[in-house]
N, C-alpha and C positions, 0 to 999 in steps of 0.2 A: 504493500500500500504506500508505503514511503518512496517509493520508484516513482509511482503513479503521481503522487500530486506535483512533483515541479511540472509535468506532461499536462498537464490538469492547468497549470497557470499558464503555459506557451498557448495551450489552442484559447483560455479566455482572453490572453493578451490577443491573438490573432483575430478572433472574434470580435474585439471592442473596436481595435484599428478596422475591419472590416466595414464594421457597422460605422464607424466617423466619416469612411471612405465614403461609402454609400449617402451618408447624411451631407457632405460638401456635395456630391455629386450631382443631388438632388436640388439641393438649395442654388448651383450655381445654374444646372436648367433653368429651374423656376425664376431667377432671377434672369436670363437669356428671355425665357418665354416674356415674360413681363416688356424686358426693352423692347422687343420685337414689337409687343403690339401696340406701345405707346407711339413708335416712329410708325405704324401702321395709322392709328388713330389719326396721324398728324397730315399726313398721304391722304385720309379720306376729306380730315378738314379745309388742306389746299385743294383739293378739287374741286370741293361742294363750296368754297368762300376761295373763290379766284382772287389772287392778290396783282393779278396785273403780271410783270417782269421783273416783281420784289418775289424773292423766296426766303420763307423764315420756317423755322424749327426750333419750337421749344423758343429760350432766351437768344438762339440765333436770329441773323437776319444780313441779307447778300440783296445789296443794291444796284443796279445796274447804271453807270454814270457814261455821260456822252460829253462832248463839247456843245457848246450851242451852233445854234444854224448860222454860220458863215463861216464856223472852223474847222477844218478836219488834219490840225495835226496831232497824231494820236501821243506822240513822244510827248509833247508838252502837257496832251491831256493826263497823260499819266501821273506826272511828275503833279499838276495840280491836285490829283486824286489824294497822293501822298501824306499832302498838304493836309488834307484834308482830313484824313486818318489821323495825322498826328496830332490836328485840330481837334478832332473828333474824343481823344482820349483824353482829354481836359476836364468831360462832363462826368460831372459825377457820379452819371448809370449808365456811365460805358467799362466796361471789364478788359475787353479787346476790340480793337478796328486796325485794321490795313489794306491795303489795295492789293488784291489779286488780278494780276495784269493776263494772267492766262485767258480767266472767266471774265475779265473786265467789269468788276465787280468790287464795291466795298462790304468789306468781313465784317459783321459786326455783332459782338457778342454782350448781352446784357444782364445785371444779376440774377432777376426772374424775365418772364414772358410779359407779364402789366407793362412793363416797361418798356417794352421794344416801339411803340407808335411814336412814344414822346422822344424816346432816340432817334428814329426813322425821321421825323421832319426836322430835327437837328441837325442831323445828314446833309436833308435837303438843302435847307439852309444857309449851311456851311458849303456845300456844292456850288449853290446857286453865287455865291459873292466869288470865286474862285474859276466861274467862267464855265461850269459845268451844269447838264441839266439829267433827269432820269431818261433813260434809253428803252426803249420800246422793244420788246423779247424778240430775237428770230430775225435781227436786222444784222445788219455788216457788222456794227460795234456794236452787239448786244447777240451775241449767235445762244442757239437754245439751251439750256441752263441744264445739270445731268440731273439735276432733282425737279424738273419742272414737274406737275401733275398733269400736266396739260394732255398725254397720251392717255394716264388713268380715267381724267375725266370723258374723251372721245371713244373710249372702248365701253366707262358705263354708260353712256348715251347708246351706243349702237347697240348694248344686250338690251337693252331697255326697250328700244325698237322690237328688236325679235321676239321680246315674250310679250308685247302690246300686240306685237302680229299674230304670235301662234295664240293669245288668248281672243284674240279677234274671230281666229279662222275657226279653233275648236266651237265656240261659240252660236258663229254661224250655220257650222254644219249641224249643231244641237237644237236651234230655232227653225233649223231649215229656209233659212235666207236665200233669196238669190244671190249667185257667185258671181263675179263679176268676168268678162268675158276672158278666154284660155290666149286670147292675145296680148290683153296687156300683161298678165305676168308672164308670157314671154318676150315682150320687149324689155321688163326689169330684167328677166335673168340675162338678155343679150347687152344689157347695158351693163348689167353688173363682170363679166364674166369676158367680155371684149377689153383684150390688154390697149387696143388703141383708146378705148373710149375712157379706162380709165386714165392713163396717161393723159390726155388731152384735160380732165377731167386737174390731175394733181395742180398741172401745170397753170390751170384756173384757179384753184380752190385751195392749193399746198394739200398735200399727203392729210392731213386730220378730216381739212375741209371736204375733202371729195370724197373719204370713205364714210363720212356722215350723212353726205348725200346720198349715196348708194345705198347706206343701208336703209335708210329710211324710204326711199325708195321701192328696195327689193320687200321689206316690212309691210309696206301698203301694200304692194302688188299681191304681196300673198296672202295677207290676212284678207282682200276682202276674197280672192281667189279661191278663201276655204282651204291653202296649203301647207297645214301646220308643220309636216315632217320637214319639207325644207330648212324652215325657219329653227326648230328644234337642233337639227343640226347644225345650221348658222351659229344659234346660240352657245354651241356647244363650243365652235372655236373659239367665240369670242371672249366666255369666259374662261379658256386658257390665255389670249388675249393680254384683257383685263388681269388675271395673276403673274405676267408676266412685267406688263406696266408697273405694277403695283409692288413686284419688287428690285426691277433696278431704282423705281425713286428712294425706295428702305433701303437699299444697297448705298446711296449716297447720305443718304442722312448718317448712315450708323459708320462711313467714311469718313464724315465729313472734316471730323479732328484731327485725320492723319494726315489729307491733301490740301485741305485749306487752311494752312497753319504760317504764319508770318515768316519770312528770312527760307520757305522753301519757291525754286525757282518753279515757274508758273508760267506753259507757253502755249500759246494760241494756237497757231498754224496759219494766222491770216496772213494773206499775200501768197500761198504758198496754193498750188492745183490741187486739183486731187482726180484722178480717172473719173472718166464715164461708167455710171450704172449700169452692168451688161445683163441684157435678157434672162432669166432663168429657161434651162429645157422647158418648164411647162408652160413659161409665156409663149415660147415658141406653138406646142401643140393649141394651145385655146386658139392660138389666132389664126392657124387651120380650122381649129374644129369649128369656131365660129363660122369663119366664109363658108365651109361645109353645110355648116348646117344653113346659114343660109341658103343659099343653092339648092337644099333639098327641099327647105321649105316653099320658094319659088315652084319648084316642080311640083309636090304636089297643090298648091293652091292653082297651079299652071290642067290641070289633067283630071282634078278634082271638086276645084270650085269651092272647096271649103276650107275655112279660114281657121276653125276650129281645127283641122288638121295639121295644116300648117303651123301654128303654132304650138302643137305637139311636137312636130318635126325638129322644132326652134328646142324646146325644154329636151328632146330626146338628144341631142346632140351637146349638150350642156359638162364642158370639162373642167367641172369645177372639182372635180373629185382630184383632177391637176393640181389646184391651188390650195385645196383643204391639208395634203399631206405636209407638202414644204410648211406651209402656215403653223401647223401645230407644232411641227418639228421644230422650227426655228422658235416658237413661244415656247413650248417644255427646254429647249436649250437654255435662253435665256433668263429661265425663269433660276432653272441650276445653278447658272451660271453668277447669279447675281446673289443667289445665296452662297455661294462659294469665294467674295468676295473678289469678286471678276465684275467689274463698271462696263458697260454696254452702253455706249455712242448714239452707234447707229445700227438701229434691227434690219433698215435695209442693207445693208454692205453685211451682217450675218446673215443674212436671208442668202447672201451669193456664196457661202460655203462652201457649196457642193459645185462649183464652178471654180473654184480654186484648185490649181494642178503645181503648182509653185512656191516656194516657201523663201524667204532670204531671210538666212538668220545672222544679224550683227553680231560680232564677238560681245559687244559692251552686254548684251542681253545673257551672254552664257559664261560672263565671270562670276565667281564666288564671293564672297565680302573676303577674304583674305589673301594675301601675294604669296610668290613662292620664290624661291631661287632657283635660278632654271641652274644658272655657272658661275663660275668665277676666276680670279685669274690675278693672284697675291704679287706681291712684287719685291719683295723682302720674305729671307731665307728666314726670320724669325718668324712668320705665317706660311706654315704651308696648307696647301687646298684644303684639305678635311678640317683644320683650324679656322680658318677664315670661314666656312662651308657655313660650320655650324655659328660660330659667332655671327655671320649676316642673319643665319634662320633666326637666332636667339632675338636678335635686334628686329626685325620682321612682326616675330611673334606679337613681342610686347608693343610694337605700335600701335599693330590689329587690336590689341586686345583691350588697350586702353581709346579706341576708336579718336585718338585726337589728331587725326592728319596736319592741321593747322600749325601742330610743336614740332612737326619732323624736321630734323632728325631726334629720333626720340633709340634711344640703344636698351641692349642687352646690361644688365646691371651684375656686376660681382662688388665684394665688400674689398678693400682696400685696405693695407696694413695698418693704416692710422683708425680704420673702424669708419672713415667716409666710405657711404655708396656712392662710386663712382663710374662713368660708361666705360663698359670693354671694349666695344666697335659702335659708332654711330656710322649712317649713311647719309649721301648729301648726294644732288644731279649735281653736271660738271658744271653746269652753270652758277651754284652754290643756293640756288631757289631748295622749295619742298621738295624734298624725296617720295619721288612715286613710282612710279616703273621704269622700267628700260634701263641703263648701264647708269649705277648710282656709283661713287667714290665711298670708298669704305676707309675709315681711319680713326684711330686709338692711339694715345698719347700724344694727342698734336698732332701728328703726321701721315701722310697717307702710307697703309699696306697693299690696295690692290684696287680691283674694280669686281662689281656685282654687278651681274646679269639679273634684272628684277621681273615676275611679271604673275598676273592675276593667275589662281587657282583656278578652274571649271565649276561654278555650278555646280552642287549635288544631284541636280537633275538633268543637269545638260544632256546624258546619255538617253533620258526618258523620251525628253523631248525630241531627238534626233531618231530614235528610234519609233515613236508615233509618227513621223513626218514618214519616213519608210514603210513602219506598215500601212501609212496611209497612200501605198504609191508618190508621193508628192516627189520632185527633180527640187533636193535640195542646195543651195547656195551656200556657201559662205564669204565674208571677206578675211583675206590673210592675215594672220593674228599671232605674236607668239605664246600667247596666252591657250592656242587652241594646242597646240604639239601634233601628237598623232591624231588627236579630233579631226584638223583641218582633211585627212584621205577618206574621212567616210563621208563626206559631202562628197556632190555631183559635182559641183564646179565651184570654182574658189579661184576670186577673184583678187587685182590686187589692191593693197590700202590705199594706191591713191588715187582711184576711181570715185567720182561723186557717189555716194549712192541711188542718188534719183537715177544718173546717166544710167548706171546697173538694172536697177526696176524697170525701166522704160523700152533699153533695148529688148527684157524679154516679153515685156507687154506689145512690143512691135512683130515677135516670133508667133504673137498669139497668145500667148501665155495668161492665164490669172496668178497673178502673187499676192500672198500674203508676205506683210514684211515685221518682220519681229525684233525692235531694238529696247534697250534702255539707254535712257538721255541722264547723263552721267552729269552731276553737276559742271564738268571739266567740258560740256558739250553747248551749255545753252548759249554757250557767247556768239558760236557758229552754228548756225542753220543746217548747215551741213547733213547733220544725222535727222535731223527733225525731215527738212525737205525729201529725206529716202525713205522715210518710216511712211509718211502723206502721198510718198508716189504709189502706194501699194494701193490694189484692189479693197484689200482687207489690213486696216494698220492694228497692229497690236504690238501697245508699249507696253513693257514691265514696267511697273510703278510701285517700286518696294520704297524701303524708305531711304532707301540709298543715291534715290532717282529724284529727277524732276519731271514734274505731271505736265505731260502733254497732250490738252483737252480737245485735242481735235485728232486724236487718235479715233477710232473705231470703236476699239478694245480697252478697257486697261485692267492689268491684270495686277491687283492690290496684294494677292497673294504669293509675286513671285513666275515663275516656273512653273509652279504648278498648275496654275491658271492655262500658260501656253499648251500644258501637255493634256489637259482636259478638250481645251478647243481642236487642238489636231487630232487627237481621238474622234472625236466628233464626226470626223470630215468625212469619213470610208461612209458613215451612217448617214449622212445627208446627200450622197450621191444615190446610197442605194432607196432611199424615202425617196428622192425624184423620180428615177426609173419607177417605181413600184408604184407609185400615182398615178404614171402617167399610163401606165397599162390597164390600172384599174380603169381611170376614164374610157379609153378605148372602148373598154369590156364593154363598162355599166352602157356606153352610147351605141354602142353595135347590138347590144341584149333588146335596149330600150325602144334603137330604131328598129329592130325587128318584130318588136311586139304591137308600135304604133304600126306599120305596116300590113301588118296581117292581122289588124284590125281594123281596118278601114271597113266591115259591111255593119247593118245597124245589131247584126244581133249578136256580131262578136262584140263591137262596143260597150253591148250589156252584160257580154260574158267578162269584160276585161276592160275593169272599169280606170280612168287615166289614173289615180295610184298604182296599179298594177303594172299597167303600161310603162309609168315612167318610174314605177319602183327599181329597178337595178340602176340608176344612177343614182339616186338619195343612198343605196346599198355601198356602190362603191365610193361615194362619198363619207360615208359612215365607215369604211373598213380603211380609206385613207387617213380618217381622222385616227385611227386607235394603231394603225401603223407609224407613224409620225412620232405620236407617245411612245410606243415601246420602241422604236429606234433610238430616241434621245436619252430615254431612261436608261437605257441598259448601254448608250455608250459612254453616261456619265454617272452610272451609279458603282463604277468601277475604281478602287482606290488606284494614284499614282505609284508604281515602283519604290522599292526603298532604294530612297538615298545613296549614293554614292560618290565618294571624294574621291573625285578625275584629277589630280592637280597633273599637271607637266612640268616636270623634274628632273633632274638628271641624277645621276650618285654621287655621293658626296665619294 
């Protein structure tokens, strides 16, 4: 028995830690759960109480400032902003303000939320004497905010639409109404459904404005039409839609303290191109199937005389079961995505995925936070290599690890006979500036011993990523790097450092190509454009935006978590090629099933046998099996954890 009880106190000692683990466990969800739905709550407020092109959360709030009408130098406007900010920390319910030049925007944080109106026209105020006035959302100097509601609120208008339609239509057919004739809800679907008309349609109305049209639209046409399943379905995307809006705006809020935080560099993109929007495969097929189906509807109203036919012909030929798959796919992507701490730009440029065959991966995106010593090369027989080797790594270490780049040279430390710690080797460039990479002067006791070969470690995920980009078929890029070592031969082609990068992007957007272009903007970069204007030439940009980086807000992408973010979206891509084929076949199907059935039902007493749900049932069908193909493509290519971790450094032996 005596054996037994210390055994007896390890499993209760084990069990109490157990049960504390679980009790923090529990308590730090529930405290998760909670923030989540306070910045949800905040998400519903901005869209239900639109504030204009002011965005606020909680005690925050992000102003948009302009020059007034006869100025457009924006240098000067900035530097007014500044002003203005520093002006602005005077008042006594300001906590923090500054200009973020990226978003073109003043930061302003207040003690509580009462207080932010009375700061807000203090702002104004202090704007307005300094030559500045507020900026109108979605303009040149005011481009669209990553927390705007303004998508949340246009996705719940349009479900809104769809269930006033299908409670319209089920309604109808309960009362026994008259429907309203089988042609106008075929000219909603040809309007809805026609990629010219919608294009014609953004370019009027901008992207919100015309899918509001449309849906309300296609809403009327079929509630009074009695067509609830359509709609039903409608609704169905849209509130994937609506959760996917709903969480890149939570994705920026619960951001918001690590990108918009004062003394980090903040860069626009303006001035700078960006490619053309190219077609998806399935815009391609609609705008077939459309003229298709016109045409056939022409003939039979041509041979038949009946208009009711014809516009069967119209809804039989209907490839929206094209556009449902990508749709869903792309909103469960981004909905992941933005819970995974991945910021989402632009859903149209993720929308082109699966049109993406190219990747350019900058080095700056695949170094590690820490340098390495590649070699070295001592110059006095009192250090020889393996001495110097490690006295550089020593020195290395301790700079990484006390993160103060600023002090470099900053050294390896041993104690000294009189009992001062004193440096064993410091590194310095030959210029005698900070020590960063490339061939630094190594010297201890005053004098120099040799020269060191410096240069970043790999990413721990750099292999994940290069290896998703493969299994995604993708022709990967790099630029020459010594930081890549053997990395730089598993790329496809590797270009040299002193090629622009845009020139790079562009020539293979000239070969045909789609790229995605993947960098980080290294504080050491904002001064040059440089890397910014290669990241903007891509089809699809995604910057890494750790905390090592400066946020580049007219990226695409940005991926807050690193690496890992990169290697989730190129995962992605195999699955969003094959959701476009597999839509597009479905369409086909469901319009070939459905034009069969309207056709061998043209006499009056098949019509009664085979009533138009039946008839145009296999396209709502393949529209329903595109929607739930799109979900499980997206889910199962991102509900997969990234690879573990691995330190790639390129090295040599000491």
């Amino acid at each position: 028995m005596g054996q037994l009880a210390p055994l007896a106190d390890v499993l209760r000692r084990a069990a109490a830690e157990l049960a504390a683990s679980g009790a923090r466990t529990a308590t730090s969800g529930a405290a998760e759960a909670s923030d989540t739905a306070v910045r949800i709550a905040r998400v519903a407020r901005n869209a239900l109480r639109p504030q204009g092109s002011c965005w606020r959360a909680g005690s925050r709030v992000q102003l948009p400032l302009r020059p007034r009408l006869g100025s457009d130098d924006a240098a000067r406007a900035g530097e007014a902003a500044k002003k203005v900010a520093a002006a602005l920390l005077d008042h006594p319910d300001v906590l923090l303000a500054h200009w973020d030049g990226g978003l073109s925007r003043l930061v302003v944080r207040a003690p509580e939320e009462a207080l932010l109106d009375a700061v807000r026209r203090r702002a104004e105020e202090l704007a307005a004497r300094h030559g500045l006035e507020p900026a109108d959302e979605g303009g040149a100097v005011c481009p669209p905010h990553p927390g705007d509601a303004g998508d949340v609120r246009a996705a719940a208008t349009a479900l809104a639409c769809d269930a006033a339609g299908a409670v319209a239509a089920l309604t109808g057919r309960a009362m026994r109404w008259p429907r309203s004739p089988r042609l106008v809800t075929a000219a909603a679907a040809l309007l809805r459904e026609d990629p010219r008309v919608r294009g014609a349609l953004r370019r009027r109305f901008g992207g919100a404005g015309a899918d509001l049209a449309l849906a309300a639209v296609n809403a009327a046409a079929h509630g009074l039409g009695q067509s609830p399943t359509a709609l039903m379905l409608d609704g169905i995307l849209r509130a994937g839609q609506l959760a996917e809006a709903l969480a890149r705006a939570v994705a920026f809020d619960a951001a918001h303290d690590k990108v918009c935080v004062p003394d980090r560099a903040s860069l626009s993109g303006a001035g700078l191109s960006r490619p053309p929007l190219r077609p998806p495969p399935g815009a391609q097929y609609a705008d077939a199937a459309v003229t298709g189906s016109l045409v056939g509807a022409a003939a039979t109203l041509v041979f038949t005389r009946d208009p009711a036919g014809a516009a069967e012909a119209v809804l039989a030929g209907s490839p929206k079961a094209a556009r449902y798959g990508p749709a869903a796919f792309t909103a469960a992507v981004g909905t992941a995505l933005a819970q995974g701490e991945v910021l989402i730009r632009s859903v149209e440029r993720l929308r082109r995925l699966e049109l993406v065959d190219t990747v350019v991966l900058h080095p700056g995106a695949l170094r590690g936070r820490r340098r390495t010593v590649l070699d070295v090369f001592p110059v006095t027989s009192a250090w020889d290599h393996d001495r110097l080797w490690h006295a550089a790594a020593a020195a290395l270490r301790r700079a990484d690890d006390a993160a103060e780049l600023a002090s470099w040279p900053v050294a390896g430390r041993t104690s000294s006979s009189d009992g001062v710690d004193r440096p064993a080797v410091s590194l310095r460039s030959p210029s005698g500036g900070v020590a960063g990479t490339g061939r630094l002067i190594a010297s201890a006791g005053g004098r120099d011993i040799g020269a060191v070969l410096v240069t970043w470690e790999l990413d721990p995920l750099a292999e994940a990523v290069l290896d998703a980009a493969r299994r995604a078929g993708l022709h990967v890029v790099t630029v020459a790097d010594p930081s890549l070592g053997d990395f730089a031969a598993l790329a496809d082609t590797v270009v040299a450092p002193e090629r622009p990068l845009a020139e790079v992007v562009r020539e293979l957007q000239e070969d045909g190509r789609m790229v995605a272009t993947v960098t980080r903007i290294g504080p050491e970069d904002t001064g040059d454009r440089e890397v910014l204007a290669g990241l903007l030439a891509g089809d699809l940009a995604v910057s890494v935006t750790d905390g090592r980086s400066a946020v580049a807000w007219g990226a695409d992408v940005l991926a807050l978590n690193g690496l890992e973010g990169v290697w989730r979206l190129l995962a992605a891509a195999p699955a969003a090629r094959a959701v476009g084929r597999r839509a597009t076949v479905l369409a086909q199907s469901g319009a070939a099933l459905s034009g069969l059935l309207v056709v061998t039902g043209g006499s009056p007493a098949r019509r009664a046998f085979l009533s138009p749900g039946i008839r145009l049932g296999p396209v709502n069908a393949a529209a329903a099996a595109a929607l739930c193909s799109g979900w499980r493509a997206a889910y199962g290519a991102l509900g997969r954890r990234p690879p573990p971790a691995r330190d790639r450094a390129c090295r040599g032996t000491p």
